[in-house]
C-alpha positions in Angstrom: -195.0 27.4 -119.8 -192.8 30.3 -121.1 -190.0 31.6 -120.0 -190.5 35.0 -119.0 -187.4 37.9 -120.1 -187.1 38.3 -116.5 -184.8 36.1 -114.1 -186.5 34.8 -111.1 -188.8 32.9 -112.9 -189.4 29.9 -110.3 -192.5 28.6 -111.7 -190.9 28.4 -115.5 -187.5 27.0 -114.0 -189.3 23.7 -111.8 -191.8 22.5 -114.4 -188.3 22.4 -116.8 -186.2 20.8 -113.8 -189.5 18.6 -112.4 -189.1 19.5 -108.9 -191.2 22.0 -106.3 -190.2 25.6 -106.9 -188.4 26.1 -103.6 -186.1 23.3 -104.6 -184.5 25.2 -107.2 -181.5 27.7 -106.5 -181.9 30.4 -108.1 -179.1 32.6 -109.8 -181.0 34.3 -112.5 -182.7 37.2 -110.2 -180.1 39.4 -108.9 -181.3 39.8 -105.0 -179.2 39.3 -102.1 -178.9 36.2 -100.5 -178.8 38.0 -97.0 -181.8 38.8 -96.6 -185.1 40.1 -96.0 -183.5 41.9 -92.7 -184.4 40.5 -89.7 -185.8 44.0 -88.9 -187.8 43.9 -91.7 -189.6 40.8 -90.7 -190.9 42.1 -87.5 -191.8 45.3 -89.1 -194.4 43.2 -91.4 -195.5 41.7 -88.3 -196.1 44.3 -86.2 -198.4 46.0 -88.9 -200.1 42.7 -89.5 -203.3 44.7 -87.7 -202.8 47.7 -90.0 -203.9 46.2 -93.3 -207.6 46.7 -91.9 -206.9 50.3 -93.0 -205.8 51.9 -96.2 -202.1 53.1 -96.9 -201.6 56.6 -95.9 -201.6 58.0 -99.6 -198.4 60.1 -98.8 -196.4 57.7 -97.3 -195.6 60.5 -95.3 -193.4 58.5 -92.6 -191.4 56.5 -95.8 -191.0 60.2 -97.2 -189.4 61.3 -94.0 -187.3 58.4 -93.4 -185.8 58.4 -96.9 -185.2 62.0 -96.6 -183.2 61.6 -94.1 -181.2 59.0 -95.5 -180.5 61.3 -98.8 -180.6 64.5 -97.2 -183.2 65.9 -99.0 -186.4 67.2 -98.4 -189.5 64.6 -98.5 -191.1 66.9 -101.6 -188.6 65.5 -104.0 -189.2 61.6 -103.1 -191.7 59.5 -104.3 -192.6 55.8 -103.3 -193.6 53.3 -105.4 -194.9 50.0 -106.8 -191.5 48.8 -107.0 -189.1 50.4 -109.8 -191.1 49.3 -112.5 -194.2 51.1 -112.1 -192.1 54.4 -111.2 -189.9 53.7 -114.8 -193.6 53.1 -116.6 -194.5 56.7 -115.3 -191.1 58.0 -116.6 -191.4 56.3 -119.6 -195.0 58.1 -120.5 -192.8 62.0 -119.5 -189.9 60.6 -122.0 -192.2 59.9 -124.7 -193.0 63.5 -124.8 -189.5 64.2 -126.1 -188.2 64.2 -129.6 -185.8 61.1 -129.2 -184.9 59.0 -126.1 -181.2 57.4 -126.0 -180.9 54.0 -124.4 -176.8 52.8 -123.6 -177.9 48.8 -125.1 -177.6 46.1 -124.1 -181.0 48.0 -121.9 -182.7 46.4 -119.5 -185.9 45.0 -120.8 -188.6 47.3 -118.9 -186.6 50.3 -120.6 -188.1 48.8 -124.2 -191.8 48.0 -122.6 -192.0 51.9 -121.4 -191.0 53.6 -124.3 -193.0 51.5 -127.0 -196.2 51.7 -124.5 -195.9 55.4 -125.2 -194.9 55.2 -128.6 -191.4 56.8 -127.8 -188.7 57.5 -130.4 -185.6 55.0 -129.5 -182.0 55.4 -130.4 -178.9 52.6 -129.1 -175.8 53.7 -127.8 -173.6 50.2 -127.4 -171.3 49.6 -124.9 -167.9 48.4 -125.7 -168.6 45.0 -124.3 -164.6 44.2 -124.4 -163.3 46.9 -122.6 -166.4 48.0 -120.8 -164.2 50.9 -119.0 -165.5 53.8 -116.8 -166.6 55.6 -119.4 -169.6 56.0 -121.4 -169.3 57.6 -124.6 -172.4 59.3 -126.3 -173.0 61.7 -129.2 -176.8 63.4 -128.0 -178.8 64.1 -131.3 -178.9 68.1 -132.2 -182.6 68.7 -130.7 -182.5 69.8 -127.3 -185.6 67.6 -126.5 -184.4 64.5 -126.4 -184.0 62.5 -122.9 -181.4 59.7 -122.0 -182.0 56.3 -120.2 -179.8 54.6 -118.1 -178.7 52.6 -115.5 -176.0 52.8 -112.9 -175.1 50.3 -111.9 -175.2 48.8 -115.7 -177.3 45.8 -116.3 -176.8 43.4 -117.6 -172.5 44.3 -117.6 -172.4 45.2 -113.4 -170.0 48.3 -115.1 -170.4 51.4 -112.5 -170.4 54.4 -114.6 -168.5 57.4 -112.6 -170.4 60.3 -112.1 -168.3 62.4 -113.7 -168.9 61.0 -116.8 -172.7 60.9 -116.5 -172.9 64.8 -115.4 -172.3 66.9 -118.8 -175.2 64.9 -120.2 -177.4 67.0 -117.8 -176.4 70.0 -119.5 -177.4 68.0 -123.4 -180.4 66.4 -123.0 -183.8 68.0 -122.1 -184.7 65.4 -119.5 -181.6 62.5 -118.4 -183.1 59.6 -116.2 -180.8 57.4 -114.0 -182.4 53.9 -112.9 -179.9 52.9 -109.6 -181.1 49.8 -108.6 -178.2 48.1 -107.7 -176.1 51.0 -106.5 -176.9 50.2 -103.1 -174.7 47.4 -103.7 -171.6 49.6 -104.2 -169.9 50.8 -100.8 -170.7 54.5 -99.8 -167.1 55.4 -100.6 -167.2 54.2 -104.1 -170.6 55.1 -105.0 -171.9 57.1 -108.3 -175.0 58.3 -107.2 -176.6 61.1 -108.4 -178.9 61.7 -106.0 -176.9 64.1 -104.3 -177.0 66.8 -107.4 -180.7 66.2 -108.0 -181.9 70.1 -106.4 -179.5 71.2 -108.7 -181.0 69.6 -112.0 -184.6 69.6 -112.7 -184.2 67.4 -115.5 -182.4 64.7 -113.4 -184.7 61.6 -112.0 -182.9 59.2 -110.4 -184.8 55.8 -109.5 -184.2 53.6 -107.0 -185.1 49.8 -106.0 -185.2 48.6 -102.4 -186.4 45.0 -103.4 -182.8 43.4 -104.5 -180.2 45.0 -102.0 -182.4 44.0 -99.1 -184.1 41.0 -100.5 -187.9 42.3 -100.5 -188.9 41.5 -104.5 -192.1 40.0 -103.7 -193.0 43.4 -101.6 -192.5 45.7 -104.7 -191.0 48.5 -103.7 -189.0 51.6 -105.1 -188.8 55.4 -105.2 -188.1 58.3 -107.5 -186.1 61.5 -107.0 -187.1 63.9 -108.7 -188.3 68.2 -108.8 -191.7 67.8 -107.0 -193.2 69.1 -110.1 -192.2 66.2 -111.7 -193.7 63.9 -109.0 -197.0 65.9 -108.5 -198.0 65.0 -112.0 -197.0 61.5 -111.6 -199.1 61.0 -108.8 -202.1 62.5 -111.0 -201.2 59.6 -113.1 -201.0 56.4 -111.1 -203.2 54.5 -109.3 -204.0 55.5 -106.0 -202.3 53.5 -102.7 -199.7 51.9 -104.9 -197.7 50.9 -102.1 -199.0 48.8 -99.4 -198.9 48.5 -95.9 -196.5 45.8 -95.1 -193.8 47.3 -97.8 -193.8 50.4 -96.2 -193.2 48.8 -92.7 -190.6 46.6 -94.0 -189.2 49.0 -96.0 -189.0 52.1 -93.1 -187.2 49.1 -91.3 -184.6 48.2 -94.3 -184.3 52.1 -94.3 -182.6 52.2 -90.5 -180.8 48.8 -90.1 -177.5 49.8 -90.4 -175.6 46.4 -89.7 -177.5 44.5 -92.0 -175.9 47.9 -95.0 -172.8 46.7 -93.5 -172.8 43.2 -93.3 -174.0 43.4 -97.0 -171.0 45.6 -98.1 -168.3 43.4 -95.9 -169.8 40.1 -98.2 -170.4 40.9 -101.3 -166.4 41.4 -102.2 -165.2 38.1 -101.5 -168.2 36.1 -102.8 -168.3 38.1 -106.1 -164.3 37.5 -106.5 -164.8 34.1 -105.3 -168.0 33.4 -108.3 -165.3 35.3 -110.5 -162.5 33.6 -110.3 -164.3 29.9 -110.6 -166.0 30.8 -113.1 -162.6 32.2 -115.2 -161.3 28.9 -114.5 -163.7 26.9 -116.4 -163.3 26.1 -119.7 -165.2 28.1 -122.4 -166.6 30.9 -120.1 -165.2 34.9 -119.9 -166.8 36.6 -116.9 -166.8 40.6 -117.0 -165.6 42.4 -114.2 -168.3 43.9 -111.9 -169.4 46.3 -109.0 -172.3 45.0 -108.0 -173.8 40.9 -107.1 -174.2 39.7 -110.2 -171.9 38.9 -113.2 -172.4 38.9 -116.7 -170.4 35.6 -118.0 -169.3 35.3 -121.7 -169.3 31.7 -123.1 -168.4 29.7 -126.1 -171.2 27.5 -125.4 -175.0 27.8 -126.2 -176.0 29.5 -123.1 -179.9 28.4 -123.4 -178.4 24.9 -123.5 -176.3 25.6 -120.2 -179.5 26.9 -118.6 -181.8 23.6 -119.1 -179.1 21.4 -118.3 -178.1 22.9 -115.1 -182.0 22.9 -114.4 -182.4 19.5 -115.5 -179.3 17.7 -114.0 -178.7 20.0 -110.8 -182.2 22.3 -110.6 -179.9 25.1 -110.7 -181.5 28.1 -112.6 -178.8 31.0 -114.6 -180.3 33.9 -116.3 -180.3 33.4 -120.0 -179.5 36.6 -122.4 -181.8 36.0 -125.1 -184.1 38.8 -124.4 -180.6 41.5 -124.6 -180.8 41.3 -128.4 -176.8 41.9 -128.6 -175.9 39.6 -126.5 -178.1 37.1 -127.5 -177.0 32.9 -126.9 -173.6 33.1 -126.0 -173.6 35.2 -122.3 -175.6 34.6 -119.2 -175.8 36.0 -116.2 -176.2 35.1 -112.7 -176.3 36.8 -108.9 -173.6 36.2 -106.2 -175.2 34.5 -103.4 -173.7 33.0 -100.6 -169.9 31.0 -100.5 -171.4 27.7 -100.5 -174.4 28.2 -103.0 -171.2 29.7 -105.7 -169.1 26.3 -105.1 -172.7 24.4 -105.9 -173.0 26.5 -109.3 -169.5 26.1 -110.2 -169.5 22.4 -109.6 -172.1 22.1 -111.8 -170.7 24.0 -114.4 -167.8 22.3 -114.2 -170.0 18.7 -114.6 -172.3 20.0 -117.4 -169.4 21.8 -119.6 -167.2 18.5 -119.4 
């Protein structure tokens, strides 16, 4: 069986490790250990009855509830099949444009958009030693090109400011900002720029609600966007992308509060506590993040790290092979819970001795 680019393979992971899938703990998918919400749960329950009927094709109640969370009006939202299939639309209106700039190392699905549609590609690199606050890019002459992101950065966890990402709305015909993990980052540190997107109609901004509140298998996300924007996408796609149970669970997510909270009270101590271990073993350089996962430098074939920590502890890391410039010497992994970080770093510790 192959392993697939993305983390969160289980399937890959136990027939390397021999052991069930469940048996394996998994660092390679960035998604929080705290979850699903409790809330979320009996919202799929309590809509167990509803999936005799088809979605409401506006997800007019999602629409509501997330304007309210953004403070926008429902027009500019639109749900969808998870990220990914919003990013696949975006990637077919970016390969209308003369160039698209990607900051690299780029998140895989970035790539399987833009060569689907036969885009024009060019690299920006971050400066993986310093990787500072700022990002640093020269746009081409033409005035139709688009730009690529994400803020949160993955694979680094570097939180761009906003500041730095707002006179590229003024260069580039169309500038699309993918923040998946910025739910991660407390509401008074947070880059979004969601709330300057009535101001630019050549901002998108997607988000993911599947790793801050643990719902991957669900596959859900939205874009903000100028509703002419999302009124052609919806010509696009495939009608009722987004089912039943992830609306319920996610209108749920949407309102619980505590469980935001909770989230934003963990995640510093168990990232600095992941951090600091893994800075203490021998061989390894983690980079500084600001969201829950961490992208770890190593002297040490990294591919070789990830079987043996399958094989000897079914412990699975996310490999960086498929991030071309990063290739066999860094991996990544998520912060999960105290406990499940002292398990990964003992076995670090075992398998690098």
């Amino acid at each position: 069986m192959r392993q697939k680019a993305h983390g969160g393979n289980l399937a890959w992971a136990a027939a390397l490790a021999g052991c069930p899938p469940d048996a394996i703990l998994d660092f390679s998918a960035s998604i929080s250990p705290l979850g699903p919400p409790n809330s979320a749960i009996a919202a799929i329950v309590s809509q167990i009855g509803s999936i005799q009927h088809y979605p409401d094709p506006d997800y007019s109640e999602l629409r509501l509830v997330l304007s309210h969370y953004h403070q926008l009006p429902p027009e500019w939202i639109l749900p969808g099949n998870g990220s990914a299939e919003l990013l696949t639309l975006v990637g077919r209106e970016l390969a209308q444009l003369d160039t698209v700039v990607l900051i690299t190392p780029a998140f895989g699905d970035y790539y399987r958009t833009l060569t689907a549609y036969d885009a024009k590609v060019l690299e920006f690199p971050i400066d993986l030693g310093t990787l500072g606050w700022e990002v640093k890019i020269s746009p081409p002459t033409s005035r139709s090109c688009g730009l690529l992101l994400n803020n949160p950065h993955n694979p680094t966890g570097k939180l761009f400011l906003r500041d730095a990402i707002l006179p590229y709305l003024e260069q580039f015909a169309l500038v699309v900002v993918d923040e998946a993990f910025m739910d991660f980052v407390p509401p008074d540190e947070e880059q979004s720029l969601i709330s300057v997107v009535q101001d630019y109609p050549n901002l998108v901004v997607l988000r993911s609600l599947t790793k801050f509140y643990s719902l991957p298998g669900l596959r859900l996300g939205y874009a903000i966007a100028h509703p002419e924007y999302l009124g052609k996408w919806q010509l696009w796609r495939d009608p009722w992308p987004v089912n039943t149970l992830a609306t319920a669970a996610a209108i749920a997510s949407l309102k619980d509060q505590e469980f935001q909270r909770n989230t934003w009270k963990w995640l510093p101590h168990a990232r600095n506590q992941l951090l600091e271990g893994l800075a203490n073993l021998p061989g390894l350089q983690p980079k500084n993040s600001a969201v829950n996962f961490l992208l770890v430098e190593s002297q040490h074939s990294t591919s070789q790290l990830q079987q043996q920590l399958l094989q000897q502890h079914q412990i699975l890391i996310r490999d960086s092979l498929s991030f071309k410039e990063l290739g066999d010497r860094f991996f990544r992994v998520a912060v999960r819970s105290e406990s499940e970080n002292q398990r990964l770093l003992t076995a670090l510790k075992l398998v690098l001795s």
